[in-house]
N, C-alpha and C positions, 0 to 999 in steps of 0.2 A: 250686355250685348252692345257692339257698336254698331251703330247705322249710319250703311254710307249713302250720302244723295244724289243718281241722276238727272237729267233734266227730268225724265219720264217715269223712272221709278226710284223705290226708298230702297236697297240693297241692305239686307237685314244680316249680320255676321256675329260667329261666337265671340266673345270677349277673351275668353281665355281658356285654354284646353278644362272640358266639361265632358256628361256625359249627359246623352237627354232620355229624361225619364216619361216624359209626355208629352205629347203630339195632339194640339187642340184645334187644329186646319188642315183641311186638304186644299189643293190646287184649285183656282178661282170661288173660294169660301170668300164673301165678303163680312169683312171686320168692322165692327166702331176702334175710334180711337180709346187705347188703354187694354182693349182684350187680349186677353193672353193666349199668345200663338203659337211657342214649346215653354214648357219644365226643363228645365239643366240641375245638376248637381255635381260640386265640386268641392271638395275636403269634407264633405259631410252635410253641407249646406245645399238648398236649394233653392234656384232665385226664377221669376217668371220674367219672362222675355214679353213684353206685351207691345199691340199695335202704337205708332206715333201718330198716326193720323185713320181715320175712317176709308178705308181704301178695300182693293182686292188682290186676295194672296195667289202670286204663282210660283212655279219653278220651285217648289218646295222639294228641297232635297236631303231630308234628315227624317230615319226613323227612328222609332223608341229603342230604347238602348244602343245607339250608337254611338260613339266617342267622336267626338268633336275638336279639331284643332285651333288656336286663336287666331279668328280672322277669317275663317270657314265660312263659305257660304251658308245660309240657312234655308232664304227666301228671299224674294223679291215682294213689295207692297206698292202696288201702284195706286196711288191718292185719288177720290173721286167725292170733289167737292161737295154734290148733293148727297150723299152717302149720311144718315141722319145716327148719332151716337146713340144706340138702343139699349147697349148691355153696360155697365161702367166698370172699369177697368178691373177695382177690386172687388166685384162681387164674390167671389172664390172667397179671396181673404176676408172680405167680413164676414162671410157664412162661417168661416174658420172660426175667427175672432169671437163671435155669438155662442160659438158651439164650445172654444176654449173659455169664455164667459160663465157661461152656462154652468160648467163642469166645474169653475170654481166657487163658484157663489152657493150651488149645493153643498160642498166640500164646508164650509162657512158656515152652511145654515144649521150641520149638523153639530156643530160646538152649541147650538143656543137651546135657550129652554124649552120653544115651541117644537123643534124637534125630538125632545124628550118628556116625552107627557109625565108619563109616570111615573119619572120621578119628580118630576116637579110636583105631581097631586102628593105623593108620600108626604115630599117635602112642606106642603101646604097644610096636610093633615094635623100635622105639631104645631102650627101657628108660625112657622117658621119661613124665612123665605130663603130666598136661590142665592147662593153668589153671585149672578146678575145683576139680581134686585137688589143686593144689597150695593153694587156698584154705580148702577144705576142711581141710586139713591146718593149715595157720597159721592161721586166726581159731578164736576157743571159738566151739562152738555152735549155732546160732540168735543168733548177735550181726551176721551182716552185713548193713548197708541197702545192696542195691548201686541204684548210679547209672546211668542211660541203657544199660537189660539188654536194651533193645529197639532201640535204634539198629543201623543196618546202613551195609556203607559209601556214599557218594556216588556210583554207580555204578546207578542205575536207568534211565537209556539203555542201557547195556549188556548187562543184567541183568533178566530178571524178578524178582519180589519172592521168589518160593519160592526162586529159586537165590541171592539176596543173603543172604536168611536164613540159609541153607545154609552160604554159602563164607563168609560173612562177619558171624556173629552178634558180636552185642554190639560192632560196625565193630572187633573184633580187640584186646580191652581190658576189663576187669572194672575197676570203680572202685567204692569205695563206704566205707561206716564200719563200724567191729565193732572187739569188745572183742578184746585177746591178752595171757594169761594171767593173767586175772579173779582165780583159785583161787588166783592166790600174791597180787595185789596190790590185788583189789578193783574194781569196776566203774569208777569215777573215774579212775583211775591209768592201767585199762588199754586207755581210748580210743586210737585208732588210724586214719590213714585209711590206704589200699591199693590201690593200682594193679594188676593183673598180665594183664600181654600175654599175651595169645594166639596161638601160633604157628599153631595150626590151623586160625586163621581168618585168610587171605589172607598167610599168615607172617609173625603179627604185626608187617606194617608199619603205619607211619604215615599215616591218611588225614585226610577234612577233619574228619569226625563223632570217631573215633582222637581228636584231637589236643583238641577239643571238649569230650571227656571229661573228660582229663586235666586240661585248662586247669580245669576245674571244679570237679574233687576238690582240686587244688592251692590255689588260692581257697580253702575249706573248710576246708583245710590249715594257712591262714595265720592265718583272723579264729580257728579255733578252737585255736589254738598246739600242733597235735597231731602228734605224730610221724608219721613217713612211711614204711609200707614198699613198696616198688615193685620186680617181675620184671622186667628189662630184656630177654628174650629177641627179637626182633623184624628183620626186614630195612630197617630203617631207611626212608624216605621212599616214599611210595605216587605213583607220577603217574599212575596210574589210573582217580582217583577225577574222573570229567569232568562229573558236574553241576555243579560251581559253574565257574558260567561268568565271573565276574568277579576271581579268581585266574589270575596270571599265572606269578611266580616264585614266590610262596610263601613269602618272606621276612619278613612282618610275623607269620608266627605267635608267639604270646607262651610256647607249653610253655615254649622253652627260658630264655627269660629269668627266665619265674615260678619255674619247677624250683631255679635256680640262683638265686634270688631267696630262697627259704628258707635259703639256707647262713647256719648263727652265728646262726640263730632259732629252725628246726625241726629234729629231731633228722631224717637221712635216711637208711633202710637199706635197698640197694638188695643183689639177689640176682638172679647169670644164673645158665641152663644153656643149653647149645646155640649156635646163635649170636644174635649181637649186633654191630650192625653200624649204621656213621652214625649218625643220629639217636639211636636206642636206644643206642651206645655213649657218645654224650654223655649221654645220662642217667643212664646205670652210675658214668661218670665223676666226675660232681660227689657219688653220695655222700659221703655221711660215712665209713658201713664199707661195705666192700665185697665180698661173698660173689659165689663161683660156682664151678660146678662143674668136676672137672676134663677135661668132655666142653663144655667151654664153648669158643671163639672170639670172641673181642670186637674188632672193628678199626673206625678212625674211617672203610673204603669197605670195602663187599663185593666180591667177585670184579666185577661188572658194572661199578662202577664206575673201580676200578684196570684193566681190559681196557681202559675205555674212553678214561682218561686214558693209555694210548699206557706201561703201566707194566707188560705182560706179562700172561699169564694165571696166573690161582691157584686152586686148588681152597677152598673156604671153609675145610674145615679148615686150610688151611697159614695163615691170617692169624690173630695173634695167640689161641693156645692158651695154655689154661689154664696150662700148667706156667713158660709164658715172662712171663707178666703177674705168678704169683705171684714170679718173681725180683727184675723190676723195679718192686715196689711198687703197682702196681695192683689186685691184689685181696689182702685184708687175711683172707680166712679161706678156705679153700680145702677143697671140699667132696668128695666121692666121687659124691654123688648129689644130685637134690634134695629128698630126705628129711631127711639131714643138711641142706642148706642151711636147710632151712629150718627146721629145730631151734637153728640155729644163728643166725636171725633175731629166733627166740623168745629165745635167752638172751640177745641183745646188748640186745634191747627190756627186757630185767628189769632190766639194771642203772641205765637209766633211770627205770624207773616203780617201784622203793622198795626198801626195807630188807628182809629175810626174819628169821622169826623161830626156823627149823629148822636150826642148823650147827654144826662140829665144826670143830677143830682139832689140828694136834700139840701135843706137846712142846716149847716154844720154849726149853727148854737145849740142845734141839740144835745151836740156831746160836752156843754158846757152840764148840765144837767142828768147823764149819763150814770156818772162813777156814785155810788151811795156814800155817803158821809159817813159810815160806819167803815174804816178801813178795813175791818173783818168779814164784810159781807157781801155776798158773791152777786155776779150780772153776767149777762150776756156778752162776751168779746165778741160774738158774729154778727150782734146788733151793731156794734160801734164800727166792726168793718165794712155793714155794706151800708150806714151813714155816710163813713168816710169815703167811699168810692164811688163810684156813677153808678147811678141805678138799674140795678137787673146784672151787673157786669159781674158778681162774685160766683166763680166757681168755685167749691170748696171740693179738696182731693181727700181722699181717703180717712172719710171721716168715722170710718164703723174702728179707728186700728188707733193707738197713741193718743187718747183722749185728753191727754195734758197738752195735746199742743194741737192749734186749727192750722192748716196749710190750706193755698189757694191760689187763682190765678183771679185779677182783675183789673181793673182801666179807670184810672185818672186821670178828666179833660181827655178821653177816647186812648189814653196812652196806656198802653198793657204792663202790669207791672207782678211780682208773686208776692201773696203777704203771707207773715207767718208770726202768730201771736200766742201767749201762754190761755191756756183755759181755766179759771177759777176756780169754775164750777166741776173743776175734777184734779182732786188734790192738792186745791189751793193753789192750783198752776205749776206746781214742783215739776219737774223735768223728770220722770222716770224715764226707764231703758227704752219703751216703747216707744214714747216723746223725743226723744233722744238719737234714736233712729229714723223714727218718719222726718223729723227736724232734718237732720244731717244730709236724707235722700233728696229731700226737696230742695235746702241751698244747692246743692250737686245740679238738679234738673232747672235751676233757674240760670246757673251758667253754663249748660247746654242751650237752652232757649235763648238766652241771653236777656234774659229781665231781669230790671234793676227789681231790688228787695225790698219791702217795707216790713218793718220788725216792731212788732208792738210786744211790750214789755212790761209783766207784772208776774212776777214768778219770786218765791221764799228760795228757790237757787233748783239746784240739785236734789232729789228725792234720797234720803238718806235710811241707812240703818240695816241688819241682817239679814230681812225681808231682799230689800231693796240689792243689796251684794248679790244676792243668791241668784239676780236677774242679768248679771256682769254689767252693773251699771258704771264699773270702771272704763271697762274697756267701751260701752257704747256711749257715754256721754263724752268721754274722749274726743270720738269718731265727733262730735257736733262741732267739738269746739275745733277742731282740725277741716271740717267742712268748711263752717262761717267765716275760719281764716285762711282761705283760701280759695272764696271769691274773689271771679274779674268782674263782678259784674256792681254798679251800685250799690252799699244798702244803707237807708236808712234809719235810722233807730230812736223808738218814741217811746218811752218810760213811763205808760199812764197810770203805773201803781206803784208795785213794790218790786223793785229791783236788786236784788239780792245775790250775791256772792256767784260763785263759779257759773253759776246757770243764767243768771243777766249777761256776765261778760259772753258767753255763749251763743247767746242770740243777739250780740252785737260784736260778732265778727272775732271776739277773743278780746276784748278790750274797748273800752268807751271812747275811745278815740282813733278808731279803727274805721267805724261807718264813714260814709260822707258827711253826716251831720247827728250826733246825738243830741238829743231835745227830750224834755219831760216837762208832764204837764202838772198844774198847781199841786195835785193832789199823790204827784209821785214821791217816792221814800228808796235812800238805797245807802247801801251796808255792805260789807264785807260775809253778813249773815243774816239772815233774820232776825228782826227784834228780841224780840223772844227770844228763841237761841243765845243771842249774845248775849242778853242779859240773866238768862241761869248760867251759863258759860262763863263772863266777866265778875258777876257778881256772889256767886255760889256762897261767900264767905260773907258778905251780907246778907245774903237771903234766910241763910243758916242760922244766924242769929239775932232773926228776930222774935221774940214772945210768944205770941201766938199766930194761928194760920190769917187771922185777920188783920195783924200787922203786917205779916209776909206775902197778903196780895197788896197793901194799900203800896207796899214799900217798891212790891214789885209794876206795879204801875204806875209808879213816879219813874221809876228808871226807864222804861218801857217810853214814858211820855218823854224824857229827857232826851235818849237817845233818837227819838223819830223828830224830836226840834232839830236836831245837830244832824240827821240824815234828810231831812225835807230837801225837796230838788231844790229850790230857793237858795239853802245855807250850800248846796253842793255844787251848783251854779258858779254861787260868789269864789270858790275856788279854782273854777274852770274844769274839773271835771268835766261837766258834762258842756253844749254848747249856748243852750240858752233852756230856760221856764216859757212855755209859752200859751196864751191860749188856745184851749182845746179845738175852739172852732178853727183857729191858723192853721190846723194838723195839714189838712189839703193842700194849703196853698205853699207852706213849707217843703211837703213833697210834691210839690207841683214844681216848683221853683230849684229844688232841685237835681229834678227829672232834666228841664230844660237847661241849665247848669250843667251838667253831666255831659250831655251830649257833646258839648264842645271837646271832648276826651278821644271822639272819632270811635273808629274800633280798636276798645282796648286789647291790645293781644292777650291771650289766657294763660296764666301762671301754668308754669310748668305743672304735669301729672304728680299725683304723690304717692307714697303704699297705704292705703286705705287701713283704716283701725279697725281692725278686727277680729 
């Protein structure tokens, strides 16, 4: 409204053709300054005319509903200085504003746990907590933005609004962005986005809004290249959800293509408890690492399904338990609860997002003293890994699956690196299929993360023989030696024993002069094959004729000793094979040295994709 000024009065006029919907003065009504003295409405909107000064209304010449032209007289306001300001202009609007408050903050409060008792006590019954609590727990803060907190599922035919809200807050799915753990790495570092289903709500399956979500934090995921951590707990696929009436099979949704669509770009760590089933198991599937607890179930059909496919009845718990996934490779850290899981979320996500600058280490003459002087006799490689790294820093990943080889994440001088070393103590460190596998996945997840490698080496090669074929150890030690060569990322490679034919060159990259640096320590030996081996192999026609059995071991442990003089790292050194013999306690400061070496490389771009050996 414009207002024109006399000497003696303020001439109050429409702004622009309106229509007035309310009339808050009559004639000599005195006003404060700011009270509003009509309601107009024009194209839809409605604006208040309010007093400019503390004054008294006359000549009021506009009733409710009458249309108004611009420029109209309204009223007159004559000004009257003692006139004291009592009411304030927006008290209307803030009663609005409190009352539109109000109305949202309830709307809010119903997404949360305290709003749903009951199911939270269900859910506390099992020992089990909320997707709240578990969010609560892994993000720092006041860092989460979550995404569609108000979406409910597809089901409002079925369903009043109060009981969708109810059964099915948030459509069964928290998604959004937040920092995790700012306090070690800094706000930039510790961006994050976060998935985590909801069992509580419709058990956490998948519906149309569900999937909606996801599709959108994933998107988010991608343009902002940010690691991913996501709950998989959930009963996999919703047919429930019967609003959308132009879905049929349901086959063109994109979760699962985009999810799996991040692999080898985004870093993705996914963590169950409970069950997990279809849908939600292929999502557990394609992480990277894989946490869950050991009250977890994951199978690619739930009990209704496998009943229905004519394959018997099962109790949920009897499909794929925790204890039997961590044997077979599927889940890579294996938790008690999901407290642990999810501390264990937190430290995998550290070694991604930087360096620390608080850590301690042993003694590294220890590992002078280490290796037994009987080259036949086995130790502990997990001992000499977390000598050689900072103390407390060794994750070890999926250790129930491929026992010939230790995989892991850890930090030297606070700097995060993956180590992957042959096991003795199972198989004499031979590289079988299962080894061979976990090996290949883990080089794979250390150039997603982007950690340099540290490769400790003492492996008789490859696991050989009919047994061994029948497990396709062609085709998966293949897949190792096609992994290791084609790392971007650093590796290092330390020779602390016996390094032997196809399966040494395998865990250094495809070849000894492939790493950054290949080194072996005094007591390293390497071959084309195993001593042994080569020498009934090489010698079979001396062996054969000698006299009797006790000339045919003395003879055969003369050649045995001859050929481990001619392969010691020393004599294989002097050839330049490898780069240098070193002392065992240097192992550190070599890959320290390194580490800091490397860096000058900047960000190495990533060798192109390849077809995976399979």
């Amino acid at each position: 409204m414009n207002l024109k000024t006399s000497k003696e009065k303020t001439k109050i006029v429409a702004a622009i053709t309106s229509t007035i919907v309310d009339v808050n003065v009559q004639n000599s009504s005195i006003v404060s300054k700011g009270q509003i003295i009509v309601t107009v409405e024009s194209m839809k909107m409605q604006t208040h005319v309010v007093a400019s000064a503390a004054g008294m209304i006359s000549d009021l010449k506009v009733t409710e509903g009458e249309t108004v032209e611009e420029g109209q007289l309204i009223c007159y306001l004559t000004e009257k200085s003692n006139q004291k300001n009592k009411e304030p202009a927006s008290k209307i609007q803030i009663n609005n504003e409190n009352q539109i408050m109000s109305d949202f903050e309830r709307e809010i409060e119903k997404t949360l746990d305290k709003e749903r008792e009951q199911e939270v006590i269900k859910r506390h019954s099992k020992g089990y907590r909320t997707a709240r609590e578990n969010l609560e727990d892994l993000v720092d803060a006041d860092s989460f933005v979550e995404y569609g907190q108000l979406a409910v599922a597809a089901q409002r035919e079925r369903l009043n609004a109060d009981e969708l809200k109810l059964k099915s807050a948030a459509d069964g799915v928290l998604t959004g962005l937040a920092t995790i753990n700012s306090d070690q790495h800094g706000e930039k570092a510790s961006q994050v986005a976060v998935i985590i289903n909801d069992y509580t709500a419709m058990a956490g399956t998948q519906g149309f809004f569900h999937h909606k979500k996801i599709d959108r934090l994933i998107e988010i995921a991608k343009k902002l290249e940010l690691p991913v951590v996501m709950y998989t707990e959930g009963g996999g696929g919703r047919p429930g959800d019967i609003d959308v009436k132009t879905q049929i099979a349901g086959l063109d949704v994109p979760t699962f293509s985009s999810w799996a669509g991040l692999k080898g770009k985004n870093p993705l760590i996914v963590v169950n408890n409970g069950y997990c089933f279809a849908g939600n198991a292929a999502l557990f599937g394609c992480g990277d690492i894989r946490i869950a607890t050991k009250s977890s179930c994951i199978g690619m059909a739930g009990p209704a399904m496998i009943e229905g496919g004519g394959l018997g009845f099962y109790k949920p718990q009897d499909i794929g338990p925790g204890n039997i996934h961590f044997e077979n490779g599927i889940i890579d850290l294996l938790a008690e609860d999901e407290s642990q899981a999810t501390e264990l979320a937190k430290k995998c996500l550290s070694f991604i997002q930087g360096d620390v600058t608080d850590f301690e280490f042993s003694d590294q003459s220890v590992l002078r003293e280490i290796m037994p002087l009987n080259r036949q006799q086995t130790y502990s490689v997990n001992e000499i890994v977390r000598i050689l790294v900072d103390t407390d820093s060794f994750l070890e990943l999926t250790p129930g699956f491929g026992k010939t080889i230790v995989t892991g994440f850890a930090r030297i001088e606070g700097k995060a690196v993956g180590v992957i070393a042959n096991n003795c103590e199972n198989l004499g460190g031979a590289v079988d299929s299962d080894g061979a596998s976990k090996a290949a996945r883990f080089f794979n997840i250390c150039n997603v993360f982007k950690l340099p490698v540290v490769s400790l080496v003492d492996t008789p090669g490859f696991m050989v023989g009919p047994d061994s074929e029948k497990t396709a150890s062609v085709r998966r030690g293949s897949r190792l030696i096609t992994a290791s060569a084609n790392l971007s990322v650093p590796l290092f490679t330390v020779v602390i024993r016996k390094g032997y034919g196809l399966g040494a060159q395998a865990m250094a990259g495809g070849s000894f002069h492939q790493p950054f640096f290949t080194i072996g320590w005094p007591t390293s030996e390497m071959g084309p094959m195993g001593l042994e081996g080569a020498v009934e192999l090489g010698f079979s026609k001396e062996l054969s004729g000698a006299i009797n059995e006790e000339e045919r071991t003395r003879l055969f442990e003369r050649l045995v000793s001859a050929m481990y003089s001619k392969g010691k790292g020393i004599s294989v050194a002097s050839s330049f094979e490898i780069d240098a013999v070193i002392d065992p306690k240097d192992t550190r400061d070599w890959v320290l040295k390194g580490l800091k070496a490397s860096k000058r490389l900047g960000k190495k771009t990533p060798k192109r994709g390849y077809p995976d050996v399979w």
